[in-house]
Gaussian input, Z-matrix of N, CA and C with variables (Angstrom, degrees):
# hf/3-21g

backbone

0 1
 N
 C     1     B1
 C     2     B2     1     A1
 N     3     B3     2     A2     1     D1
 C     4     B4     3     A3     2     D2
 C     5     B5     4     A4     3     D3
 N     6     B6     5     A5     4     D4
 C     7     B7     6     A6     5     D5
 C     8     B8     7     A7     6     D6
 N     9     B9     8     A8     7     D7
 C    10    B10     9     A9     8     D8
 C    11    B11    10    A10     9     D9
 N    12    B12    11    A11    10    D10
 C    13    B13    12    A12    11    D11
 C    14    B14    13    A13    12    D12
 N    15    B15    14    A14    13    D13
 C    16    B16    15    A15    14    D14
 C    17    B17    16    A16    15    D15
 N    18    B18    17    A17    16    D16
 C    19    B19    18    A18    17    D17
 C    20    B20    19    A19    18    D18
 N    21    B21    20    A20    19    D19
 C    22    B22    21    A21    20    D20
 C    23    B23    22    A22    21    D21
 N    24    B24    23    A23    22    D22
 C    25    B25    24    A24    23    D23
 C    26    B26    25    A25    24    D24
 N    27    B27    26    A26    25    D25
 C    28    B28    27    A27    26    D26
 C    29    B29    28    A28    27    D27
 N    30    B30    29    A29    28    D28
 C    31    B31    30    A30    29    D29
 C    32    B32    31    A31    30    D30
 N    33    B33    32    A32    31    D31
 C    34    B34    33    A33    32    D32
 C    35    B35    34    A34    33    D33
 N    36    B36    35    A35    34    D34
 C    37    B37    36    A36    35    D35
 C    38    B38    37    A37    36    D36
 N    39    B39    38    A38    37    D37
 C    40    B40    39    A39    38    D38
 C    41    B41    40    A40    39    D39
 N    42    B42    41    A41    40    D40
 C    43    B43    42    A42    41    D41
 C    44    B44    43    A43    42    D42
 N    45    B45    44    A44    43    D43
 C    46    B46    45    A45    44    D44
 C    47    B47    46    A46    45    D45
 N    48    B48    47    A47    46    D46
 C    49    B49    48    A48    47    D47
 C    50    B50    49    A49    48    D48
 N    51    B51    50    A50    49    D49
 C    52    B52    51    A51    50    D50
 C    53    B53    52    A52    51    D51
 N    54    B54    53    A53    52    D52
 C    55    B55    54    A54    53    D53
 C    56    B56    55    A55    54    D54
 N    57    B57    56    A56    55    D55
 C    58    B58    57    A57    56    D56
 C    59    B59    58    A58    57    D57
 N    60    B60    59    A59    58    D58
 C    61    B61    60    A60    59    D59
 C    62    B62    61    A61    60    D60
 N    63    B63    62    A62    61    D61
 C    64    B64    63    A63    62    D62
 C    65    B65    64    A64    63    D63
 N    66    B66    65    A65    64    D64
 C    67    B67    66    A66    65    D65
 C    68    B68    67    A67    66    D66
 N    69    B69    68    A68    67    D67
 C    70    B70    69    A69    68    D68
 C    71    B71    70    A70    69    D69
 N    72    B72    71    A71    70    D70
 C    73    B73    72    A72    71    D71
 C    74    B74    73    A73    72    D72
 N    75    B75    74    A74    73    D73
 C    76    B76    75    A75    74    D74
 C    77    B77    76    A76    75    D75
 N    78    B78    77    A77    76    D76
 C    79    B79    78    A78    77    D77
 C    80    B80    79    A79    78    D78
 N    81    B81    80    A80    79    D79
 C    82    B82    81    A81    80    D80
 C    83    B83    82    A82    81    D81
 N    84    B84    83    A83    82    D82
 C    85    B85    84    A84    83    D83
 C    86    B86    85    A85    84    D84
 N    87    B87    86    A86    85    D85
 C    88    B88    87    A87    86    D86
 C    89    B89    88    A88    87    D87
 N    90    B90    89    A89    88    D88
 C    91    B91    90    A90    89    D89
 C    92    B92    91    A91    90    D90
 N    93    B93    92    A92    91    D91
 C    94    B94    93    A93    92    D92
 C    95    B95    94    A94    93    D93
 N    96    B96    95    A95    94    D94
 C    97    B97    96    A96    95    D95
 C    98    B98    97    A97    96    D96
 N    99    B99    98    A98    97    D97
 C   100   B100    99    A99    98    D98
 C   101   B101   100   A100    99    D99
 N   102   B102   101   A101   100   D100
 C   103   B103   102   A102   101   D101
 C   104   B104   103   A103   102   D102
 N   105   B105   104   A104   103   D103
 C   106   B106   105   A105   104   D104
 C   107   B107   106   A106   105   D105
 N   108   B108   107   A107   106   D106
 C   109   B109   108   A108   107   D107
 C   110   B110   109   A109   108   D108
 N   111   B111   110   A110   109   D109
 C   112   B112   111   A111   110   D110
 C   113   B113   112   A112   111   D111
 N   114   B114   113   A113   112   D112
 C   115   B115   114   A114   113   D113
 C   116   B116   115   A115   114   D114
 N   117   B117   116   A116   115   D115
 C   118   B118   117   A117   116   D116
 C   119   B119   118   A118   117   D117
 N   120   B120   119   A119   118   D118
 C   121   B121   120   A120   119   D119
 C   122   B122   121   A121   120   D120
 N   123   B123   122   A122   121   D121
 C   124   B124   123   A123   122   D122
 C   125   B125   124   A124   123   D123
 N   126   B126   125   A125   124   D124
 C   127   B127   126   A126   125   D125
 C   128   B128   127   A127   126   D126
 N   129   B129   128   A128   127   D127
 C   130   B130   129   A129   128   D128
 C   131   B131   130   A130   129   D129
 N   132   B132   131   A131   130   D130
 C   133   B133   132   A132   131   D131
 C   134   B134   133   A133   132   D132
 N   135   B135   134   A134   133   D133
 C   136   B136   135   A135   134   D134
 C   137   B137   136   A136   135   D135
 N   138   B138   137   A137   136   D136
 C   139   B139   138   A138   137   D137
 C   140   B140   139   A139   138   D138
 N   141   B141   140   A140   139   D139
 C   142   B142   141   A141   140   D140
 C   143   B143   142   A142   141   D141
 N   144   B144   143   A143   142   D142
 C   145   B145   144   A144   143   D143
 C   146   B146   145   A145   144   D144
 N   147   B147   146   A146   145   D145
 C   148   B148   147   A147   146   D146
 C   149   B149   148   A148   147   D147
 N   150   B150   149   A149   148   D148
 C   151   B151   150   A150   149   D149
 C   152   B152   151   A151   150   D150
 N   153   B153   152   A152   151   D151
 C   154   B154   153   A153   152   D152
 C   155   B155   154   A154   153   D153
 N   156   B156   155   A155   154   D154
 C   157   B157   156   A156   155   D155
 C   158   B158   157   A157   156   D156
 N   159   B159   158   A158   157   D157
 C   160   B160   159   A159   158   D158
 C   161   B161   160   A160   159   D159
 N   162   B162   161   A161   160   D160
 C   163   B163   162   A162   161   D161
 C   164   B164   163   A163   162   D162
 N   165   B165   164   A164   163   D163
 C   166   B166   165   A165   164   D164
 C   167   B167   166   A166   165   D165
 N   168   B168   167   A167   166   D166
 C   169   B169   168   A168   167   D167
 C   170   B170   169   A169   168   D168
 N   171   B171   170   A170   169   D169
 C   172   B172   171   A171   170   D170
 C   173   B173   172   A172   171   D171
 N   174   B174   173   A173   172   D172
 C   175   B175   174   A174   173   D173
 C   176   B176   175   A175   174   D174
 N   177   B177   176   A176   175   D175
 C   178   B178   177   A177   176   D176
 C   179   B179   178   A178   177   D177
 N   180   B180   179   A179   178   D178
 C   181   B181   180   A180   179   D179
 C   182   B182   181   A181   180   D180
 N   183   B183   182   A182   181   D181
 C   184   B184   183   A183   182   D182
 C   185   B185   184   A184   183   D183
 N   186   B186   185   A185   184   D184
 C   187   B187   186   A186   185   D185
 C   188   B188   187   A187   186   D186
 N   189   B189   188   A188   187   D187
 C   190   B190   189   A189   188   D188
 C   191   B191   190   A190   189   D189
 N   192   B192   191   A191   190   D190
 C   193   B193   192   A192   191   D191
 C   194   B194   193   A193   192   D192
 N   195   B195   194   A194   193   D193
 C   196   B196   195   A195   194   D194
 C   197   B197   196   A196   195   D195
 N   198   B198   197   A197   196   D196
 C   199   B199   198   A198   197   D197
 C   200   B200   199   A199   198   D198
 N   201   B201   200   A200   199   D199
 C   202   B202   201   A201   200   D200
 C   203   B203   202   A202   201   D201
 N   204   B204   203   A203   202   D202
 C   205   B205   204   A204   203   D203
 C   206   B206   205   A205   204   D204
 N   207   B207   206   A206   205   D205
 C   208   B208   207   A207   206   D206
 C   209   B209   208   A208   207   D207
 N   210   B210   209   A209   208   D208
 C   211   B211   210   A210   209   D209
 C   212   B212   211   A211   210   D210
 N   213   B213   212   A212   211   D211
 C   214   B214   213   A213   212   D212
 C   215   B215   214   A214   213   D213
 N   216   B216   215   A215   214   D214
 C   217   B217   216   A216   215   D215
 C   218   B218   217   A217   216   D216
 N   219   B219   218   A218   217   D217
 C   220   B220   219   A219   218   D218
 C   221   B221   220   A220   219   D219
 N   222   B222   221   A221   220   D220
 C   223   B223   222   A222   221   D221
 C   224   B224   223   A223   222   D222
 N   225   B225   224   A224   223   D223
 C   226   B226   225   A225   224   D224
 C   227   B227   226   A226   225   D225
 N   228   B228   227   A227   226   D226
 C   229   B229   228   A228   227   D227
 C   230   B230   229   A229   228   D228
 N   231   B231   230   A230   229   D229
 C   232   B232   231   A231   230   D230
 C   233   B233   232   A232   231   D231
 N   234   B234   233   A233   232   D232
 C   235   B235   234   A234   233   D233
 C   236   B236   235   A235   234   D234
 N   237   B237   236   A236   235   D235
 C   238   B238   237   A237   236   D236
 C   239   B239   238   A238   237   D237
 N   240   B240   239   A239   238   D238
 C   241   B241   240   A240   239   D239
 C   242   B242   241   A241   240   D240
 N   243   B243   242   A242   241   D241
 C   244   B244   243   A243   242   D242
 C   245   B245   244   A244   243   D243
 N   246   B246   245   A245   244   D244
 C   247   B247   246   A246   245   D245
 C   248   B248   247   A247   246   D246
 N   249   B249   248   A248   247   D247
 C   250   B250   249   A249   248   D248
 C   251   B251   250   A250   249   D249
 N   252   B252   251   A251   250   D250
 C   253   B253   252   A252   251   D251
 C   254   B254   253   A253   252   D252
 N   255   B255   254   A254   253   D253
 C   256   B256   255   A255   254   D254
 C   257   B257   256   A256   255   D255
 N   258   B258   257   A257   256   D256
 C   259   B259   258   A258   257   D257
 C   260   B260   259   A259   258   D258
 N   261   B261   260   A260   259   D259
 C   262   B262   261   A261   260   D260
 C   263   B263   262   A262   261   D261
 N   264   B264   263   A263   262   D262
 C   265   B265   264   A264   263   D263
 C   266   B266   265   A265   264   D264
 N   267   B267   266   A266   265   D265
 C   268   B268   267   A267   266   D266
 C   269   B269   268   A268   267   D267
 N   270   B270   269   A269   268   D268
 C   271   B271   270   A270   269   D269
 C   272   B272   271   A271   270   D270
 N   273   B273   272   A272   271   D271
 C   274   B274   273   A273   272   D272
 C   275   B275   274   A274   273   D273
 N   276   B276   275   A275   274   D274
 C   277   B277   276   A276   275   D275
 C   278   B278   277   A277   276   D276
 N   279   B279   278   A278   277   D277
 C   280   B280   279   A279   278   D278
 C   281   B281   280   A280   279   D279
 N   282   B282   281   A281   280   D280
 C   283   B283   282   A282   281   D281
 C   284   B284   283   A283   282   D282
 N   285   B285   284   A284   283   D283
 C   286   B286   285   A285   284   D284
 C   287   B287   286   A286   285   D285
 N   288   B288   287   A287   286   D286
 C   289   B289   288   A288   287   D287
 C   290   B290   289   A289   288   D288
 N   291   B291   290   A290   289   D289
 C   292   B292   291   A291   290   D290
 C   293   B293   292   A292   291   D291
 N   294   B294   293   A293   292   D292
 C   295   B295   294   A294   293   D293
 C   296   B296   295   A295   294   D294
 N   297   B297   296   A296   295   D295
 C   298   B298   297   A297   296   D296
 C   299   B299   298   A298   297   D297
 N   300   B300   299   A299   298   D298
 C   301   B301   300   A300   299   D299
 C   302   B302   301   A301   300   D300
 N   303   B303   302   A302   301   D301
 C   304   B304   303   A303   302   D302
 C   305   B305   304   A304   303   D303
 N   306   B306   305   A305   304   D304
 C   307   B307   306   A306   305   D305
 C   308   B308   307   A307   306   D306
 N   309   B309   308   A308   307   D307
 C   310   B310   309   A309   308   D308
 C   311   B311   310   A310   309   D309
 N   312   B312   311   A311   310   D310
 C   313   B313   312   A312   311   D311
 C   314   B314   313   A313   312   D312
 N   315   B315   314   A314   313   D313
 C   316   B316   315   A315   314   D314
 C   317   B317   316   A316   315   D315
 N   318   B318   317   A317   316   D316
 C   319   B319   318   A318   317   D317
 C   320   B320   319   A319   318   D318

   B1=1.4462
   B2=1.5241
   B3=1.2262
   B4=1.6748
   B5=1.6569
   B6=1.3203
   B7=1.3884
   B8=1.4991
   B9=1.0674
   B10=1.6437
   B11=0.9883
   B12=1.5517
   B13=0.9315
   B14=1.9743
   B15=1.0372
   B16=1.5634
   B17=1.5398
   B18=1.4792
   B19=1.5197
   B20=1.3123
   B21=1.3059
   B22=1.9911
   B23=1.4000
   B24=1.2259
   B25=1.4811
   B26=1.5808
   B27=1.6068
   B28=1.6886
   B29=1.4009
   B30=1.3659
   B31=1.3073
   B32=1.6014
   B33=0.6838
   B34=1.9311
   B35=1.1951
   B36=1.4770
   B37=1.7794
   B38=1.3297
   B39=1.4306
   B40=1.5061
   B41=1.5181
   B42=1.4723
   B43=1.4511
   B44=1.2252
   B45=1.2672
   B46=1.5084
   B47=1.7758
   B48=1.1114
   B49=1.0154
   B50=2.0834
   B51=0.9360
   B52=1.4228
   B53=1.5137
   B54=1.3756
   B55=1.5334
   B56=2.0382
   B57=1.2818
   B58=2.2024
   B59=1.1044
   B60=1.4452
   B61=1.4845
   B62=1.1274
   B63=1.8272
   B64=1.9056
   B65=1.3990
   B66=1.1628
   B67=1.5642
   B68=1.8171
   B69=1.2689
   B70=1.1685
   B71=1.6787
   B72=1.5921
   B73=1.6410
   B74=1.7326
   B75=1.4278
   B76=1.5494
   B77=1.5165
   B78=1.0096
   B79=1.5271
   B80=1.2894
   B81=1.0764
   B82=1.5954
   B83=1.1499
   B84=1.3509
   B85=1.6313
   B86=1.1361
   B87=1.8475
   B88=1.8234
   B89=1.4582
   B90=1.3144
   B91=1.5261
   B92=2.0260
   B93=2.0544
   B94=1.4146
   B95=1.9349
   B96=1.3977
   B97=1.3648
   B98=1.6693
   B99=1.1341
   B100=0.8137
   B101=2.0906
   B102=1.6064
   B103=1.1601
   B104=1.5909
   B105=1.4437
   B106=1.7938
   B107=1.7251
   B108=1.4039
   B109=1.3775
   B110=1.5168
   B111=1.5326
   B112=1.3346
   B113=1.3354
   B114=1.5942
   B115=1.9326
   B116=1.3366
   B117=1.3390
   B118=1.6504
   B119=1.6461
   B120=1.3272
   B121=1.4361
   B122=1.4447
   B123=1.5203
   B124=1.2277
   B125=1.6524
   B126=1.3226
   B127=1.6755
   B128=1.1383
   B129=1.7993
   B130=1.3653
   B131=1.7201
   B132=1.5950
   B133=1.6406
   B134=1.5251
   B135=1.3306
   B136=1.0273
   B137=1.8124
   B138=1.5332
   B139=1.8643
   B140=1.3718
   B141=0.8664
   B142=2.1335
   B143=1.2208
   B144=1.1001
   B145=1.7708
   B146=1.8830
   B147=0.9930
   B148=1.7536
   B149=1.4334
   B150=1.3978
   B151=1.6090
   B152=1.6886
   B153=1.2262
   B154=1.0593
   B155=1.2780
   B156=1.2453
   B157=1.6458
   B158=1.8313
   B159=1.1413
   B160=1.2039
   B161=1.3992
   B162=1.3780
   B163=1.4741
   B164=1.7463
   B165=0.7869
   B166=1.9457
   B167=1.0915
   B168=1.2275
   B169=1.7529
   B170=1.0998
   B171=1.5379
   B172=1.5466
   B173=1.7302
   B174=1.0954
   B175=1.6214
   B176=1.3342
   B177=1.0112
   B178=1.5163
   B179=1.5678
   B180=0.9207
   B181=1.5345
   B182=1.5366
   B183=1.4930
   B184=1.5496
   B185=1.6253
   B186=1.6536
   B187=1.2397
   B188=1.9155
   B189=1.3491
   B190=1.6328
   B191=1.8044
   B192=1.9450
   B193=1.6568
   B194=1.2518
   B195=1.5426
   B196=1.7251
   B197=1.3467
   B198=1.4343
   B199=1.4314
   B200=1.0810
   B201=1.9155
   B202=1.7820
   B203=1.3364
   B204=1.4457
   B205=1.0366
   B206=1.6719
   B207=1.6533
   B208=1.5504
   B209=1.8669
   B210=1.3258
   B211=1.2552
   B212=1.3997
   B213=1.3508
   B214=1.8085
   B215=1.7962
   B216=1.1205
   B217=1.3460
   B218=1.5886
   B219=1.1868
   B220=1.7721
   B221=1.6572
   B222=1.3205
   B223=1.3346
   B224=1.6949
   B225=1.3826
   B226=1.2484
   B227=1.8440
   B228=1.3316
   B229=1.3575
   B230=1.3465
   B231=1.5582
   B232=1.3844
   B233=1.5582
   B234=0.9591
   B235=1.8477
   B236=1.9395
   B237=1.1393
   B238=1.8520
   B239=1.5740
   B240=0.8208
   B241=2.1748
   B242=1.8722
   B243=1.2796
   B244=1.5551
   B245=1.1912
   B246=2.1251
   B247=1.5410
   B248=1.2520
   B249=1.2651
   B250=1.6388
   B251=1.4138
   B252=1.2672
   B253=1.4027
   B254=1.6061
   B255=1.3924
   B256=0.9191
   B257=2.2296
   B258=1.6281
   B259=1.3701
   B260=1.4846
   B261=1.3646
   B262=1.6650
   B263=1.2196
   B264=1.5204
   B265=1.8644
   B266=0.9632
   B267=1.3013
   B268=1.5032
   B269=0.9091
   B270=1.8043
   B271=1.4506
   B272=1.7124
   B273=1.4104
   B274=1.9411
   B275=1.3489
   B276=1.7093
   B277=1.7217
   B278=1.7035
   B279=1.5779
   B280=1.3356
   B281=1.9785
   B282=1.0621
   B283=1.1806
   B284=1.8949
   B285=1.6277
   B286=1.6474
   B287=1.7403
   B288=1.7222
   B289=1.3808
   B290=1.0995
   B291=1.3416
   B292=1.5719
   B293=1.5332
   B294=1.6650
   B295=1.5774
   B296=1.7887
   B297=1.2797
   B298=1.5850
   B299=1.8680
   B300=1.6517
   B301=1.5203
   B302=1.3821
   B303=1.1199
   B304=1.4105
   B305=1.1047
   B306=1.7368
   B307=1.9803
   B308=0.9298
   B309=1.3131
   B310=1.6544
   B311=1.7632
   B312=1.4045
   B313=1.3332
   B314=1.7512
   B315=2.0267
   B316=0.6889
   B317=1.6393
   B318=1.0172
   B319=1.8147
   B320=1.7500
   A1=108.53
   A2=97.52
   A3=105.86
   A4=110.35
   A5=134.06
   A6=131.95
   A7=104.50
   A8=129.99
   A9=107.25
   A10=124.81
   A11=135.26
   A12=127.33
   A13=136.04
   A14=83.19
   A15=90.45
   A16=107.20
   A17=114.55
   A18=91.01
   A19=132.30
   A20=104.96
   A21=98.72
   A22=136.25
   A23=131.55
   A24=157.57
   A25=103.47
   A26=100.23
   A27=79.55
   A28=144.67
   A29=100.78
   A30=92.97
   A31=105.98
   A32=128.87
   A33=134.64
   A34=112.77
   A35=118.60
   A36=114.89
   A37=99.00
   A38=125.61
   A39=117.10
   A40=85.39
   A41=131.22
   A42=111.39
   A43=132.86
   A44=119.91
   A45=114.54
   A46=121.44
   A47=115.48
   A48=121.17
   A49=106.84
   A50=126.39
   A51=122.78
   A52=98.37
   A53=131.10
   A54=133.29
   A55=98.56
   A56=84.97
   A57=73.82
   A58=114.18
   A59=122.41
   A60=102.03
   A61=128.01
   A62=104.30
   A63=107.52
   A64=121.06
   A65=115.96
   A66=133.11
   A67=99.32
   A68=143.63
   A69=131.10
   A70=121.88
   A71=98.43
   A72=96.13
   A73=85.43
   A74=91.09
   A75=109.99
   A76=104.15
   A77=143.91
   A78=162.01
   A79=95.99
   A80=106.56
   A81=109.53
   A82=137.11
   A83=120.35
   A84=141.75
   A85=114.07
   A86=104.49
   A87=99.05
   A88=113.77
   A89=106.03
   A90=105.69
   A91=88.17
   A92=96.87
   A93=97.87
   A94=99.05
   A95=100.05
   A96=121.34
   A97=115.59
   A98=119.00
   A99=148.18
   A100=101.85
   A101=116.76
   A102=126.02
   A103=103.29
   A104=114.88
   A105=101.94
   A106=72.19
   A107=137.33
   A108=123.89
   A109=107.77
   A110=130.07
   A111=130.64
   A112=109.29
   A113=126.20
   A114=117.00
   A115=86.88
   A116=105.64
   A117=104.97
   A118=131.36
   A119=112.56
   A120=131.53
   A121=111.86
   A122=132.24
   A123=141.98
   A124=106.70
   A125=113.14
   A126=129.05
   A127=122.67
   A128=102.97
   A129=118.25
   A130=125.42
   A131=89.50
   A132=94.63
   A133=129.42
   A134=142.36
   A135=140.82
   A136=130.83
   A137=80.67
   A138=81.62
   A139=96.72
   A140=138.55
   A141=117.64
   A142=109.29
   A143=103.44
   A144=130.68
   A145=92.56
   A146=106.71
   A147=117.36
   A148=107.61
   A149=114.53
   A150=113.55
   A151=104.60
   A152=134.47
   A153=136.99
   A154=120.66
   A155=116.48
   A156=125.26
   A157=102.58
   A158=133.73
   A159=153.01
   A160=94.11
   A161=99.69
   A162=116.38
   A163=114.95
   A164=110.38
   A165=123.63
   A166=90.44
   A167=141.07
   A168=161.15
   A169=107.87
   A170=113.84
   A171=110.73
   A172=87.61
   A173=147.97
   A174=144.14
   A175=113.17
   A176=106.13
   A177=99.44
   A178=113.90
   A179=117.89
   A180=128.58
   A181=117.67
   A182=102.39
   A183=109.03
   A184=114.33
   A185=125.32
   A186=141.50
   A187=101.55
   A188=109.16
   A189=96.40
   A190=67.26
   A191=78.82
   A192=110.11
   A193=89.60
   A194=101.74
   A195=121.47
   A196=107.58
   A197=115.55
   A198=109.60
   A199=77.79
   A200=97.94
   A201=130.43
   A202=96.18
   A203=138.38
   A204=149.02
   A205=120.90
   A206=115.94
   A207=95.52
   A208=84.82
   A209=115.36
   A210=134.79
   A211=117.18
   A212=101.39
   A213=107.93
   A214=99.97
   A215=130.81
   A216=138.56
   A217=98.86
   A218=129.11
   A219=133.32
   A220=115.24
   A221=98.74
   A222=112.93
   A223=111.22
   A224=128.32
   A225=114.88
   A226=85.05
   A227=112.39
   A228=110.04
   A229=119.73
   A230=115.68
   A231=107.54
   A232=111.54
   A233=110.12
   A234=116.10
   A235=106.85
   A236=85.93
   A237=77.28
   A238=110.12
   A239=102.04
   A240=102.27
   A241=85.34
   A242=139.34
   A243=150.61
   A244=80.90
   A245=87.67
   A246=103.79
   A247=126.93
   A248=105.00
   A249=103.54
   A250=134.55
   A251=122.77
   A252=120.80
   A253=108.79
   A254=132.69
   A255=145.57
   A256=119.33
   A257=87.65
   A258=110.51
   A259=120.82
   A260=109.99
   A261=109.57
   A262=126.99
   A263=109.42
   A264=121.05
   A265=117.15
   A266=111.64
   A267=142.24
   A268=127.38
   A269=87.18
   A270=120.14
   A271=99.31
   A272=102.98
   A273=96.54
   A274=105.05
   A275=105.75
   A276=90.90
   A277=111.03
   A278=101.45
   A279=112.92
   A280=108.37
   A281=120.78
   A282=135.79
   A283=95.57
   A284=103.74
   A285=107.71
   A286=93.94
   A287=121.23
   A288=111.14
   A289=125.71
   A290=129.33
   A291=152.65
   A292=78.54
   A293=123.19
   A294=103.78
   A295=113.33
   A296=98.87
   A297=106.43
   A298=112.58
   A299=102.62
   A300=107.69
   A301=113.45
   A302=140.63
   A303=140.44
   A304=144.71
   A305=105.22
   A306=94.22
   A307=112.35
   A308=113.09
   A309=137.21
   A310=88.62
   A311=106.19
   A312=97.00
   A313=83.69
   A314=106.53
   A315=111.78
   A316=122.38
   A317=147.31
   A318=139.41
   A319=106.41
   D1=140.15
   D2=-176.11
   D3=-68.87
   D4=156.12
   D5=-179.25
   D6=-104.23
   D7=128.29
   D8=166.08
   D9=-85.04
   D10=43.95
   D11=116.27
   D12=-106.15
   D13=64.23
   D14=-169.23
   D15=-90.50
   D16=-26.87
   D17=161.05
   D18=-88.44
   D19=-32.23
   D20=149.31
   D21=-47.26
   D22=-23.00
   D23=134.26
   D24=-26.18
   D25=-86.39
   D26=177.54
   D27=-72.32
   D28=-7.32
   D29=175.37
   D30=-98.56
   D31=-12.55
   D32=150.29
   D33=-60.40
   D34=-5.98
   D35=-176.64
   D36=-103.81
   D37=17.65
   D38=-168.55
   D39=-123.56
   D40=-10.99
   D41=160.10
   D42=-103.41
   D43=-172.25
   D44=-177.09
   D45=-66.80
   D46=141.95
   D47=-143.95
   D48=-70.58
   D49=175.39
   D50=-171.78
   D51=-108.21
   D52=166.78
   D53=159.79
   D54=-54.56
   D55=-59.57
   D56=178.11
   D57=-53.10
   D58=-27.35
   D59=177.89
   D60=-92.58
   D61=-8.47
   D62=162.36
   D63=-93.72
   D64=9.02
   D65=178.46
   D66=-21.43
   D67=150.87
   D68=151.71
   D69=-61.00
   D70=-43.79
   D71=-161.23
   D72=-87.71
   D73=162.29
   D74=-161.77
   D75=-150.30
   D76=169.14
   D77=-146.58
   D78=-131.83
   D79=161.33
   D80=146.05
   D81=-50.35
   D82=-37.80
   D83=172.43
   D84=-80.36
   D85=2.50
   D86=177.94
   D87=64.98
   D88=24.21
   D89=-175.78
   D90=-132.28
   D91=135.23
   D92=-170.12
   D93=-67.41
   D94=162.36
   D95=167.55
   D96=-45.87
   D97=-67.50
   D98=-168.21
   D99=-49.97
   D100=-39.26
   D101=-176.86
   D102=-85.40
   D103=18.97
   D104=-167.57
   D105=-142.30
   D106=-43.12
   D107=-178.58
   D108=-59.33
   D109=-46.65
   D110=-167.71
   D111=-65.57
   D112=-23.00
   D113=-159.41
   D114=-31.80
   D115=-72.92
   D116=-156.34
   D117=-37.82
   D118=-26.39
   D119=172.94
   D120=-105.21
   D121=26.31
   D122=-148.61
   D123=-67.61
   D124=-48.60
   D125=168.46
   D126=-22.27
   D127=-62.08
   D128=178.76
   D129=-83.65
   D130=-24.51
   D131=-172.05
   D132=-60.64
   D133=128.11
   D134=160.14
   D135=-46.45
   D136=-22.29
   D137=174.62
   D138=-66.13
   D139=-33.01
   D140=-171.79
   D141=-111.05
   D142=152.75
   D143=-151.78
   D144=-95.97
   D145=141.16
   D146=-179.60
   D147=-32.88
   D148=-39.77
   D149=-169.25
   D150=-81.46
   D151=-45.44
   D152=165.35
   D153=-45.93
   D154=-55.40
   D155=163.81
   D156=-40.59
   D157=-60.26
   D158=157.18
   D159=-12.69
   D160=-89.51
   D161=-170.52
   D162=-45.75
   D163=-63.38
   D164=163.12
   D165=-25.20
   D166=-93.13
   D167=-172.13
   D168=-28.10
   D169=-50.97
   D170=-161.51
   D171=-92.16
   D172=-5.00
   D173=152.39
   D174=-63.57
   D175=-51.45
   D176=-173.24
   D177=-73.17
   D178=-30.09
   D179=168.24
   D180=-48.07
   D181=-63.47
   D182=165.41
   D183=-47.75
   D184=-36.42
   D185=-160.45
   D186=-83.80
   D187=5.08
   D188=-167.54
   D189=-114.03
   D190=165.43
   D191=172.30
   D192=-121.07
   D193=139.47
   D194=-42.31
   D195=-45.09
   D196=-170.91
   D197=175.74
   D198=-100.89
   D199=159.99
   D200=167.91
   D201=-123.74
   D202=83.05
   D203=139.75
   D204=-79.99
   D205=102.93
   D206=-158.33
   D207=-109.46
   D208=-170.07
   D209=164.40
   D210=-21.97
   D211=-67.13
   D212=-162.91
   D213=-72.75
   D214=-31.60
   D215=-163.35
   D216=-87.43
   D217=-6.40
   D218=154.44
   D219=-94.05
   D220=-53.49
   D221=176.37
   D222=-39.83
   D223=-34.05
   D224=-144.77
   D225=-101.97
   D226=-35.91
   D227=-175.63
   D228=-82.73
   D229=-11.65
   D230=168.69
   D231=-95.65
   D232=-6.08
   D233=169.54
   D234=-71.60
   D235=-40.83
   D236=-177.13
   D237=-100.04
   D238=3.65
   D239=-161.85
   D240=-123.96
   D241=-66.09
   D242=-169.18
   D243=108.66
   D244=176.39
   D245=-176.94
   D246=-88.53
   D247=-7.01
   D248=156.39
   D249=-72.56
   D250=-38.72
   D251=164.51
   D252=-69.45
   D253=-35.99
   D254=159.74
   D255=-24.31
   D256=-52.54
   D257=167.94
   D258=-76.06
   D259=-32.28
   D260=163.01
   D261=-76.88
   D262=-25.68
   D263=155.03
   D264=-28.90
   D265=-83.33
   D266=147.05
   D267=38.22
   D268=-82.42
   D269=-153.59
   D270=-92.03
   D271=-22.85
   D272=-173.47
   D273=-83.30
   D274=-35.68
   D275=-173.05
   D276=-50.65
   D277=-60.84
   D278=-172.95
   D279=-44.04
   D280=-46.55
   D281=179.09
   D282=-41.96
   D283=-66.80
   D284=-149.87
   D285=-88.68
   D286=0.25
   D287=155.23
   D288=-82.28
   D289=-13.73
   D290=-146.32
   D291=-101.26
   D292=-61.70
   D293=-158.36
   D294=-85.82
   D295=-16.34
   D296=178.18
   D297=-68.77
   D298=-21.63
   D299=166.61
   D300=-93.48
   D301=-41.70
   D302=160.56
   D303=-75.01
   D304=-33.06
   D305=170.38
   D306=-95.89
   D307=141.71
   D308=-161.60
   D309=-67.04
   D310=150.66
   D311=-174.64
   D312=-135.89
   D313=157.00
   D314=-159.69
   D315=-86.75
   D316=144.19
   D317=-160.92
   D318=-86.53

């Protein structure tokens, strides 16, 4: 499953790395514990970096009925990411909301 933040990811993978991201303990996905325990407290958490927080925000926004995606909640992620990754954002949230409402999932 896609993350929505995967284009903040890469372009955060081209800098120097964070203490969360040198954490020792690691996942399987190479992603620390600690960044998969917080989603739920994502706002407050220190595991994500301002732009990610961003990014989270501007998903879930798209993810409400209707969506309330206003100005400032695009604005902030296409200023640091551009509008092309911006457009692949986009395109995955809507993508991985589309299948989380329609494919039958298994019990």
């Amino acid at each position: 499953m896609s993350h929505p933040a995967a284009a903040a990811r890469r372009t955060r993978d081209s800098s120097p790395p964070t203490p969360v991201d040198t954490a020792q303990e690691k996942t399987s996905h190479d992603r620390p514990p600690r960044r998969l325990r917080d989603v739920p407290v994502w706002r407050e958490s220190e595991a994500y970096t301002p732009l990610e927080r961003d990014v989270m925000g501007y998903a879930e926004a798209m993810s409400l009925t209707p969506p309330e995606v206003g100005d400032e909640l695009v604005d902030r992620p296409r200023t640091a990411l551009g509008e092309k990754a911006l457009v692949e954002l986009t395109t995955m949230v809507a993508v991985e909301h589309m299948r989380s409402r329609t494919i039958p999932h298994s019990a």
